[in-house]
KEDREN-63359 format. One record per residue (C-alpha): residue number from 1; residue in three letters; x, y, z. Coordinates in nm, 3 decimals. Example, Ala and Ser with C-alpha at 12.3 -4.5 7.8 and 13.67 -1.06 7.14 Angstrom:
<rs>
R   num   residuo        xx        yy        zz
R     1       ALA     1.230    -0.450     0.780
R     2       SER     1.367    -0.106     0.714
</rs>
This chain:
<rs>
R   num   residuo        xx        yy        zz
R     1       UNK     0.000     0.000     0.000
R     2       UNK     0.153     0.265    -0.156
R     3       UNK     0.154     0.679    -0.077
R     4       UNK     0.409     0.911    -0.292
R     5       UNK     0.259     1.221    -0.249
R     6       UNK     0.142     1.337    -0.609
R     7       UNK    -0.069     1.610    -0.722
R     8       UNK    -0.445     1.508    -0.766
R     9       UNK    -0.652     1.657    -1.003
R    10       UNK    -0.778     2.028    -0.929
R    11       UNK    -1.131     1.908    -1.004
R    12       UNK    -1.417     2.010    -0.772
R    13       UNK    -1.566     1.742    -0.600
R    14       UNK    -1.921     1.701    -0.696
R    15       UNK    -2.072     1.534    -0.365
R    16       UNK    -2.163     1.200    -0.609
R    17       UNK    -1.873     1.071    -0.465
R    18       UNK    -2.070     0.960    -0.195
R    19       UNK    -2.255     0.710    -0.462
R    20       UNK    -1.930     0.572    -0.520
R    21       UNK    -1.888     0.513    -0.136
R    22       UNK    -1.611     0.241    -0.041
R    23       UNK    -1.858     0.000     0.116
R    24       UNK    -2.118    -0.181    -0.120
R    25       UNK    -2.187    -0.521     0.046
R    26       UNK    -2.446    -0.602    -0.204
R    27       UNK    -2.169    -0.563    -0.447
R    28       UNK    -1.901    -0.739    -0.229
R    29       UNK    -1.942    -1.083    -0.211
R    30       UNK    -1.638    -1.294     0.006
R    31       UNK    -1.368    -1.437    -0.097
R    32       UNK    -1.550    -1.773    -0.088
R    33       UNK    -1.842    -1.676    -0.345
R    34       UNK    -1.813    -1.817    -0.664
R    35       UNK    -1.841    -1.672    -1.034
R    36       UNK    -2.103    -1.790    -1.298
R    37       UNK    -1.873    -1.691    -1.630
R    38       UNK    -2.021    -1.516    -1.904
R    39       UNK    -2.032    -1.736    -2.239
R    40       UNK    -1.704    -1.549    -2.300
R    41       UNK    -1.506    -1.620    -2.041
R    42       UNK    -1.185    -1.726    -2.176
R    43       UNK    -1.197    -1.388    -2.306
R    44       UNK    -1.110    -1.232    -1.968
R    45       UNK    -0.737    -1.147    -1.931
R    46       UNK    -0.597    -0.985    -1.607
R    47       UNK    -0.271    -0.805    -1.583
R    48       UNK    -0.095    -0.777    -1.292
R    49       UNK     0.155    -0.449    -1.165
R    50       UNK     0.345    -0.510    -0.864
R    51       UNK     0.584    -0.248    -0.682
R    52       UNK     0.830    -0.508    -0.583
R    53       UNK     0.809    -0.950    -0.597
R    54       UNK     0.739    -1.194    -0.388
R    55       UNK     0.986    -1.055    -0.143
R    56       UNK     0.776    -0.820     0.025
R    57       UNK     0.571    -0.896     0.267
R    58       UNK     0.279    -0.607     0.104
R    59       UNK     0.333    -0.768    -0.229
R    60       UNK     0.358    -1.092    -0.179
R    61       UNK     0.008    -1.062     0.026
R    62       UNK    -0.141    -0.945    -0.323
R    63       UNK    -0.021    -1.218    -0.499
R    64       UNK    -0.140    -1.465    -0.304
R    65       UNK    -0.465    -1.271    -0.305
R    66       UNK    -0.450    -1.323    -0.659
R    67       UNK    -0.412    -1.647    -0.695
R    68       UNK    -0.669    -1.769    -0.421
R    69       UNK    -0.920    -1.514    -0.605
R    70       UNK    -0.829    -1.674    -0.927
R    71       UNK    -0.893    -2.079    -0.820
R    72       UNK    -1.167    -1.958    -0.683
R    73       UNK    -1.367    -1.757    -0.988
R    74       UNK    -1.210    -2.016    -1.232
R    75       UNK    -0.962    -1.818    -1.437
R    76       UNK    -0.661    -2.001    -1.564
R    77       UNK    -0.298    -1.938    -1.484
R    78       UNK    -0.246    -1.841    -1.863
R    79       UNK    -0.522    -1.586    -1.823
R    80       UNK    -0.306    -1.372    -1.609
R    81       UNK     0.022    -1.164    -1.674
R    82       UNK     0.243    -1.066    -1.410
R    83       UNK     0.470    -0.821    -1.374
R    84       UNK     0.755    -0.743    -1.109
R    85       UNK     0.935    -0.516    -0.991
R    86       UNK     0.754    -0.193    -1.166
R    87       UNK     0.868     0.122    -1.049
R    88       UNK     0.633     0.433    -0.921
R    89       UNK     0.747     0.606    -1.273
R    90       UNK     0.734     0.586    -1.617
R    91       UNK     0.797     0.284    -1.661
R    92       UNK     0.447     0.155    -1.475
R    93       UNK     0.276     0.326    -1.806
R    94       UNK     0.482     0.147    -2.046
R    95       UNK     0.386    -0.171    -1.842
R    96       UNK     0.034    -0.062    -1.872
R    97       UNK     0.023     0.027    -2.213
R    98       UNK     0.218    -0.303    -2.273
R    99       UNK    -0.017    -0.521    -2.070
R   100       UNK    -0.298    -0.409    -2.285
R   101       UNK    -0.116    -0.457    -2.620
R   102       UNK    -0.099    -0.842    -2.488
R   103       UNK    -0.495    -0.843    -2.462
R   104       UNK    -0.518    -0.758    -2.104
R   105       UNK    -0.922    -0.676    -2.010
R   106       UNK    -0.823    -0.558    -1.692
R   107       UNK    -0.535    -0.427    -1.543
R   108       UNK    -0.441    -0.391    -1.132
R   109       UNK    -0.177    -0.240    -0.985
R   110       UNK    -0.049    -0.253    -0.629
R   111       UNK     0.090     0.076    -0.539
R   112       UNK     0.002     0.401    -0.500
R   113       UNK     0.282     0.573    -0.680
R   114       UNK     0.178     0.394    -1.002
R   115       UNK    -0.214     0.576    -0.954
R   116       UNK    -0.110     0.859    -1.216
R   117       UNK    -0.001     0.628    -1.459
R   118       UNK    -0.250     0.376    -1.436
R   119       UNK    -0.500     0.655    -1.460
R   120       UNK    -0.306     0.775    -1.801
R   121       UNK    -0.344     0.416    -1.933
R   122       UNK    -0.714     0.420    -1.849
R   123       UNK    -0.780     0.760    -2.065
R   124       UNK    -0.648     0.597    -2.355
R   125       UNK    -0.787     0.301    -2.371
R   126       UNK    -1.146     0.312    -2.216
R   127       UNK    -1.228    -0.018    -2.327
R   128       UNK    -1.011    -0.166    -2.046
R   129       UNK    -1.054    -0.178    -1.720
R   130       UNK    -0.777    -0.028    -1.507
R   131       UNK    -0.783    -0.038    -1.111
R   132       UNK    -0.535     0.125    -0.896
R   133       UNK    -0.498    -0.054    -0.546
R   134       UNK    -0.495     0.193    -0.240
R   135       UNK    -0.555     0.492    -0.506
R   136       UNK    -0.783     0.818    -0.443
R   137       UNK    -0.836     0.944    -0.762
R   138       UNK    -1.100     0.714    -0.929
R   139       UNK    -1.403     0.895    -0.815
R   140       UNK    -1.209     1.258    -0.931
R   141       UNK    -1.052     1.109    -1.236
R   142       UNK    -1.461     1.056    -1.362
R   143       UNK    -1.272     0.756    -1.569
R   144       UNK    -1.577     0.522    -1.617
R   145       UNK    -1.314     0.247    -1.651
R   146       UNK    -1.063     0.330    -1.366
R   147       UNK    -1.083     0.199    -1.014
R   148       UNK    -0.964     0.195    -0.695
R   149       UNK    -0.973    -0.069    -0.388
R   150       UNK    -0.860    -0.097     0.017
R   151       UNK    -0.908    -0.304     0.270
R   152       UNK    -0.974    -0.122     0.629
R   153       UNK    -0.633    -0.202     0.735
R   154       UNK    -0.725     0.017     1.039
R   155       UNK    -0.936    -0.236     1.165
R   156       UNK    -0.661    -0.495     1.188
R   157       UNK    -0.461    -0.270     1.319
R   158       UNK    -0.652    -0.182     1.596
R   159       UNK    -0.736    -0.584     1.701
R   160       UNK    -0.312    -0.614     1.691
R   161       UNK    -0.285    -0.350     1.935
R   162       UNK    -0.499    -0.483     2.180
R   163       UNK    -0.263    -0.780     2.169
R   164       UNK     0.001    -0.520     2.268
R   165       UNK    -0.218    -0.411     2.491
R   166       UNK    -0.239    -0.698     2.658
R   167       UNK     0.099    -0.743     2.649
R   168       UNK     0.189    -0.429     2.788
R   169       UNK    -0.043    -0.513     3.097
R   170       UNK     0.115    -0.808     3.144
R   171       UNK     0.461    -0.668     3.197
R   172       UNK     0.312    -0.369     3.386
R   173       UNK     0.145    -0.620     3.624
R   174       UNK     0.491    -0.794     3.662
R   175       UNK     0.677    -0.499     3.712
R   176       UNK     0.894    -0.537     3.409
R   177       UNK     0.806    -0.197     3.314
R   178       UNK     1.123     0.005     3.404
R   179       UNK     1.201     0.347     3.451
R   180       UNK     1.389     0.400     3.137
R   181       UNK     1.021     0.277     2.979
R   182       UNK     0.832     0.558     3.075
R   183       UNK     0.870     0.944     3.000
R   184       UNK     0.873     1.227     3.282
R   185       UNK     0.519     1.246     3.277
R   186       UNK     0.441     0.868     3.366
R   187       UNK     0.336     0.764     3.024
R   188       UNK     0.482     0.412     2.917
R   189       UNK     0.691     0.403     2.568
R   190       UNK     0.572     0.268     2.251
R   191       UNK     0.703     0.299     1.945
R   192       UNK     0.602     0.262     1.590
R   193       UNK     0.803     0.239     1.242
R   194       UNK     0.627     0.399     0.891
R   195       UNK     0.757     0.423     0.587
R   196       UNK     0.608     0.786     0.486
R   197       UNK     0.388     1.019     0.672
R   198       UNK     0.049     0.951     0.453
R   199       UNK    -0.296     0.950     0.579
R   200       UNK    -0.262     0.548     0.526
R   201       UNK     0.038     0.538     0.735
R   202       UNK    -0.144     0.746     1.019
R   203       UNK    -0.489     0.619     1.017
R   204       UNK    -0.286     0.244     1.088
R   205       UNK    -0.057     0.404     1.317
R   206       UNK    -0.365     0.631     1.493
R   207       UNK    -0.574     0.265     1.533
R   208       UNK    -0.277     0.075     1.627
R   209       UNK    -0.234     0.337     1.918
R   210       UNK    -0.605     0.339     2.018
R   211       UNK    -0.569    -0.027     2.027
R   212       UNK    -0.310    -0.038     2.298
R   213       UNK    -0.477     0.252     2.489
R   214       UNK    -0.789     0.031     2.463
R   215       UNK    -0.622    -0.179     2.735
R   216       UNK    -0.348     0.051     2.926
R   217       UNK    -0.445     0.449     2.917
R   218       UNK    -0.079     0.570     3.011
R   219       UNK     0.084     0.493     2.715
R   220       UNK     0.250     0.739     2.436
R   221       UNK     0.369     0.604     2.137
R   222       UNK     0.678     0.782     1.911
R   223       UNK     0.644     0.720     1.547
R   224       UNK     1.013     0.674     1.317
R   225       UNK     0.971     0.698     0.902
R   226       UNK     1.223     0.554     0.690
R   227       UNK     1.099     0.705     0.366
R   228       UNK     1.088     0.348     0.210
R   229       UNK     0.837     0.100     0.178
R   230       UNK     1.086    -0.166     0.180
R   231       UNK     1.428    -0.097     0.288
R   232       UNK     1.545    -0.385     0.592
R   233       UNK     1.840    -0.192     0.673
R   234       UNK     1.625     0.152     0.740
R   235       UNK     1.345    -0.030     0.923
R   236       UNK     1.639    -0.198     1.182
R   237       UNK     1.819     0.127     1.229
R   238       UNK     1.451     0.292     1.297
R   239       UNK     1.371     0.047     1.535
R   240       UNK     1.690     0.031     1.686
R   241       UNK     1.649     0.391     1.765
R   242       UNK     1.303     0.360     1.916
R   243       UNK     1.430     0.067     2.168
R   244       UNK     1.725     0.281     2.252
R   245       UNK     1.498     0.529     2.341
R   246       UNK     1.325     0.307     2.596
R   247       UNK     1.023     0.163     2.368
R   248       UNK     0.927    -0.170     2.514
R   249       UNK     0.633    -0.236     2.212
R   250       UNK     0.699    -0.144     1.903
R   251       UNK     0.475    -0.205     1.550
R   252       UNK     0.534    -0.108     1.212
R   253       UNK     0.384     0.032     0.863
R   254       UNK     0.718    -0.126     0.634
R   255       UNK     0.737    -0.414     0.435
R   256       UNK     1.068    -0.612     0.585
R   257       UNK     1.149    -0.807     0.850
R   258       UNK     1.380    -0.574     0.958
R   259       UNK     1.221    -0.385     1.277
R   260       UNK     1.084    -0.731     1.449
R   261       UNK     1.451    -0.891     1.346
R   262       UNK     1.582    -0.579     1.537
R   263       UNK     1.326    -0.663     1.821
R   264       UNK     1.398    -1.058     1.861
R   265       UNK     1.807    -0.986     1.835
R   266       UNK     1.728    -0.695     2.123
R   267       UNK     1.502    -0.929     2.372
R   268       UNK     1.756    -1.222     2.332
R   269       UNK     2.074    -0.948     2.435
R   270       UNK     1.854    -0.901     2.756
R   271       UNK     1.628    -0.604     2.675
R   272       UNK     1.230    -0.580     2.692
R   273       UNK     1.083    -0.535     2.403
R   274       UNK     0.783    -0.710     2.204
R   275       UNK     0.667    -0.655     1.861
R   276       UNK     0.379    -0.626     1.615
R   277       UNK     0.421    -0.702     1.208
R   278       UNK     0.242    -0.603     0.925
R   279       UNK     0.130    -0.825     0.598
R   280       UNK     0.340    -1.126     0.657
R   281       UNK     0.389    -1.334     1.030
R   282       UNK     0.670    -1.272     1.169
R   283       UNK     0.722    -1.550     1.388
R   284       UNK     0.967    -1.720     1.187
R   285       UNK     1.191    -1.414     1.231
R   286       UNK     1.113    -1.317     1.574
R   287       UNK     0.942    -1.622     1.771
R   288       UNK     0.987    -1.492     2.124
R   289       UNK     0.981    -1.137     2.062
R   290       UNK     0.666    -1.109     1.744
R   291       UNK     0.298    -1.150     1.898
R   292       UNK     0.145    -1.080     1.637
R   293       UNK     0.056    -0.887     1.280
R   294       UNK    -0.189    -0.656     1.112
R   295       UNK    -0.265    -0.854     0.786
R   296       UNK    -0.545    -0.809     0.486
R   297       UNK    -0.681    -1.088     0.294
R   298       UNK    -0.671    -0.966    -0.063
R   299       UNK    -0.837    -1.248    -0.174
R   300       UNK    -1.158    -1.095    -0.100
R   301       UNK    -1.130    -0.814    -0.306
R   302       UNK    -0.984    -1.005    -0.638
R   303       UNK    -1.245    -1.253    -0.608
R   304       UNK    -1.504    -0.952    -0.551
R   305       UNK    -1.332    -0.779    -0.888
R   306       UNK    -1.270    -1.126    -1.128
R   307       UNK    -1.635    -1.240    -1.055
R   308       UNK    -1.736    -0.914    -1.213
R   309       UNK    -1.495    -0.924    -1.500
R   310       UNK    -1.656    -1.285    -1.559
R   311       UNK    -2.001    -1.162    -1.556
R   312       UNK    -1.961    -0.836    -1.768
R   313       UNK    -2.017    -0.625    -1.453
R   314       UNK    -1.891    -0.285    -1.355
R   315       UNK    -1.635    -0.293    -1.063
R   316       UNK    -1.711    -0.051    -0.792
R   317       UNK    -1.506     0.304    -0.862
R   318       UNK    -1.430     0.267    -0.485
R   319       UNK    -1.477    -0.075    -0.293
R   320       UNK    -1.355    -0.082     0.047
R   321       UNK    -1.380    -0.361     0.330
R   322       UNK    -1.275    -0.519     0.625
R   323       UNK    -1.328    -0.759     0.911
R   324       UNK    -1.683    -0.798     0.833
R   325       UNK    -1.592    -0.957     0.512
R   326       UNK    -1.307    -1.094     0.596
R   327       UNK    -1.068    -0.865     0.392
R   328       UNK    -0.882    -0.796     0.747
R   329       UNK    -0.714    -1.020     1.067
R   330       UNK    -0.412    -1.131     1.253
R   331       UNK    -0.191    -1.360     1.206
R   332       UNK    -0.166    -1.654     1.439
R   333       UNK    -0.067    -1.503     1.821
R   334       UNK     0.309    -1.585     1.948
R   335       UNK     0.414    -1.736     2.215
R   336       UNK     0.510    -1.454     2.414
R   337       UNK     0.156    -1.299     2.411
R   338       UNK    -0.023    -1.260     2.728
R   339       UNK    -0.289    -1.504     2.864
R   340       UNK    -0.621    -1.397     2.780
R   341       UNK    -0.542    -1.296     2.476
R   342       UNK    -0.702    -1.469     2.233
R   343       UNK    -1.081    -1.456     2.421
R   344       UNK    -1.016    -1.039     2.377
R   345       UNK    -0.921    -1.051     2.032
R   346       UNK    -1.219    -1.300     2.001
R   347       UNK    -1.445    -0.977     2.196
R   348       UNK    -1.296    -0.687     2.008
R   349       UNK    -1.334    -0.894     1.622
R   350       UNK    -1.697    -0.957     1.733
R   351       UNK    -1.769    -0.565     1.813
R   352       UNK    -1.570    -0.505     1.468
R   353       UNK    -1.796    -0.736     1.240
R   354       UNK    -2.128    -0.621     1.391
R   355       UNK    -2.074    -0.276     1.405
R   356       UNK    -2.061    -0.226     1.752
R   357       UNK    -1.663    -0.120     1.798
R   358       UNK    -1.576     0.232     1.632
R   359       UNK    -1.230     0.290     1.610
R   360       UNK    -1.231     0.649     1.597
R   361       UNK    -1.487     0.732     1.822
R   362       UNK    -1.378     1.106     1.862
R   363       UNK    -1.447     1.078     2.248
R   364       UNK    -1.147     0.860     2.278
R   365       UNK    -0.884     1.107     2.152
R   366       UNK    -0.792     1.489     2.138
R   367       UNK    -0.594     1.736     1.907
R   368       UNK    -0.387     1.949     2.100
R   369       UNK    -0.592     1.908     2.375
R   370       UNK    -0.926     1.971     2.247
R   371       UNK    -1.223     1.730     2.109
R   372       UNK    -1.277     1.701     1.719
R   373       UNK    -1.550     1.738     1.585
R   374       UNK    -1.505     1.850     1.224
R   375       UNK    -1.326     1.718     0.939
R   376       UNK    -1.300     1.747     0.578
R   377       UNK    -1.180     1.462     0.404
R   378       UNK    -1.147     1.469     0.100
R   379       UNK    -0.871     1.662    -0.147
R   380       UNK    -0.945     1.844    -0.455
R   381       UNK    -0.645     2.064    -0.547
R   382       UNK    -0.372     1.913    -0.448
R   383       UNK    -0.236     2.056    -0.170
R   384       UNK    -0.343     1.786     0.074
R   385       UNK    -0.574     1.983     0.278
R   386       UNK    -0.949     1.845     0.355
R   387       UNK    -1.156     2.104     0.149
R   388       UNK    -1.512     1.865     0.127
R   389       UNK    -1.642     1.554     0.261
R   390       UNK    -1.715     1.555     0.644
R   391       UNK    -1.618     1.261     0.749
R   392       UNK    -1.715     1.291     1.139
R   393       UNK    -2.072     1.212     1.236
R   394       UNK    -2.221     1.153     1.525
R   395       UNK    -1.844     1.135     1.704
R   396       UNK    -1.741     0.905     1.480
R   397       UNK    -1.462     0.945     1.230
R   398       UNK    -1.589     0.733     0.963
R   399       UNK    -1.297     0.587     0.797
R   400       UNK    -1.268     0.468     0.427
R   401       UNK    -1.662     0.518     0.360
R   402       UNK    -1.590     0.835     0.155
R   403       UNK    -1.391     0.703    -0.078
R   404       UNK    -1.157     0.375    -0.042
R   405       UNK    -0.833     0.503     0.066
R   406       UNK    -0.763     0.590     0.415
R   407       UNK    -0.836     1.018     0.475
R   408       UNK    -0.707     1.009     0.869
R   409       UNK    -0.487     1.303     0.866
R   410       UNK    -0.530     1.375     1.213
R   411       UNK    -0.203     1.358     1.447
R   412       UNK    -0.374     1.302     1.772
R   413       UNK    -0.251     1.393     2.130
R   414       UNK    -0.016     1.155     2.263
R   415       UNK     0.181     1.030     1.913
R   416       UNK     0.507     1.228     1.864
R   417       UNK     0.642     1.161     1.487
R   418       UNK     1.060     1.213     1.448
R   419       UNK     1.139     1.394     1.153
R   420       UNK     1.463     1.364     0.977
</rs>
């Protein structure tokens, strides 16, 4: 999930956006629903844009997303084309334009820096269907034929930090919480490692937070970018820096094993510290030190998007889901997590599915000491500053319903980002 700040278009938002609202369960069957194909079928040819390979944790998530959602709708290995290692430039339209030269129908890509390319592709050839994962433009764009799709990574984020939360009580209960763990005002250390400061990166950071707080109220968390989606070195320096510092949980928005490596080779030298991963579990690299990760099931969505290929249907210009379709969870809890665990995760996923949890329930946070209760969401002119689309009601910032990609921009109280 990819955010290189780019330019959107300076087009006024005409408030139809909110037809083309993220969630459409009608139109959002799971990953488990299957296809009846149109007589032409075999016609159907997907092409496939990834950032990086296999290598990544983000991208190898999408293609096993694909090929789940594939077996499952019934399209054939030689009715896709993949291709690796595509760079946020250029050379992502050339792919594009390449991809449908080959006969490609419909086109994804993985990452956000490819957006303005794969919305350049879709202007020129409108009879092919282009969708740009984790995008914002779609809905602008008015491209009939260009898409975007997220998961509500937020939600899994939030579940994983009440398993640091419940970690963190744990070793505040046994009194392993030391003084070089807290801050002069009390407040227990956390730390956090994102690749760029992006309302995708926040909004998981910002639920991961709430998470933890969900369970132990003195906590404040310190958040360390690395400018890099994927750069192991960067992520162990970052959270290197953030144990050093005295952070005794840390989590991450980066796409190596680098920061829970850094955690497991830190707990084994004698110092306190327990992680959470992202996209791909971590056990295998930190067994005593990883409890768990945030993870999306992209499955859901590519099975959502091929079944409508297969049936001549129009794919939603924003589709957007989570734990109630299964398009979010953890990974499988560690070793080191505390007892109890699972039956709260077990609560919390309940109160996620039916509704009954809201994340970012404004009465559990403040900005700069004072409530929110206002906030435009959306971007029309590029200077990434909410000019339409109020996305608080009732207390509730409602995340990922105004368009697909995550809009929480807000740096709440108690969340103190380094900048380089």
């Amino acid at each position: 999930m990819k955010k290189v700040i780019a330019l959107l278009l300076a087009l006024t938002l005409v408030f139809a956006l909110a037809a083309c609202t993220a969630k459409n369960p009608e139109a959002s069957p799971s990953a488990e629903a299957s296809a009846t194909p149109s007589a032409d079928a075999a016609a159907v040819k997907i092409g496939v844009i990834l950032v990086h390979d296999e290598n990544t944790g983000y991208d190898a998530a999408h293609i096993e997303g694909i090929k789940k959602a594939a077996a499952t709708a019934g399209i054939a290995d030689d009715q896709i084309v993949w291709k690796y290692n595509v760079g946020e430039d250029e050379g992502c339209y050339d792919t594009a334009t390449d991809l449908v030269e080959q006969g490609c129908t419909y086109i994804f890509s993985d990452s956000y820096g490819h957006q303005s390319y794969m919305q350049q592709a879709a202007s020129e050839n409108a009879d092919v269907t282009f969708v740009s994962m984790t995008g914002d433009t779609a809905a602008l764009s008015k491209l009939p034929n260009f898409k975007n799709a997220f998961t509500h990574t937020f939600e899994s984020r939030y579940v994983s930090g009440v398993v640091a939360g419940m970690k963190l009580k744990e070793l505040v209960d046994a009194g392993t919480v030391a003084a070089k763990n807290k801050n002069a005002d009390g407040t227990i250390k956390i730390g956090y490692v994102g690749a760029y400061p992006y309302a995708e990166v926040v909004s998981g950071y910002t639920a991961f937070y709430l998470g933890v707080k969900s369970i132990v109220e003195n906590v404040a968390m310190t958040v360390s970018y690395t400018n890099s989606w994927y750069d192991p070195t960067a992520e162990a320096e970052a959270a290197n820096q953030l144990i050093s510092a005295g952070c005794i949980i840390l989590s991450q928005h980066a796409d190596s094993t680098g920061a829970p490596s850094a955690c497991e080779a830190a707990l084994k030298s004698g110092t306190a510290v327990y992680c959470i991963g992202y996209n791909v579990d971590m056990l295998s690299v930190a067994p005593t030190s990883a409890l768990t990760s945030s993870q999306n099931d992209w499955s859901v969505y590519y099975t959502y998007a091929f079944n409508c290929a297969l049936k001549g249907e129009d794919i939603a210009t924003d589709w957007s889901e989570g734990y109630a379709t299964g398009a979010n969870m953890i990974s499988a809890l560690g070793a080191s997590c505390a007892a109890g665990t699972d039956a709260k995760v077990a609560e919390v996923e309940a109160a996620l599915k039916d509704g009954t949890l809201n994340i970012f329930d404004c009465s559990k946070f403040t900005v700069d000491g004072a409530a929110v209760t206002t906030y435009l969401a959306i971007d029309t002119d590029g200077d990434w500053v909410g000019d339409t689309g109020e996305a608080i009601a009732n207390g509730v910032f409602s995340e990922s319903t105004l368009r697909s990609a995550p809009y929480f921009g807000l740096r709440i109280d108690g969340i103190t980002e380094l900048t380089k």
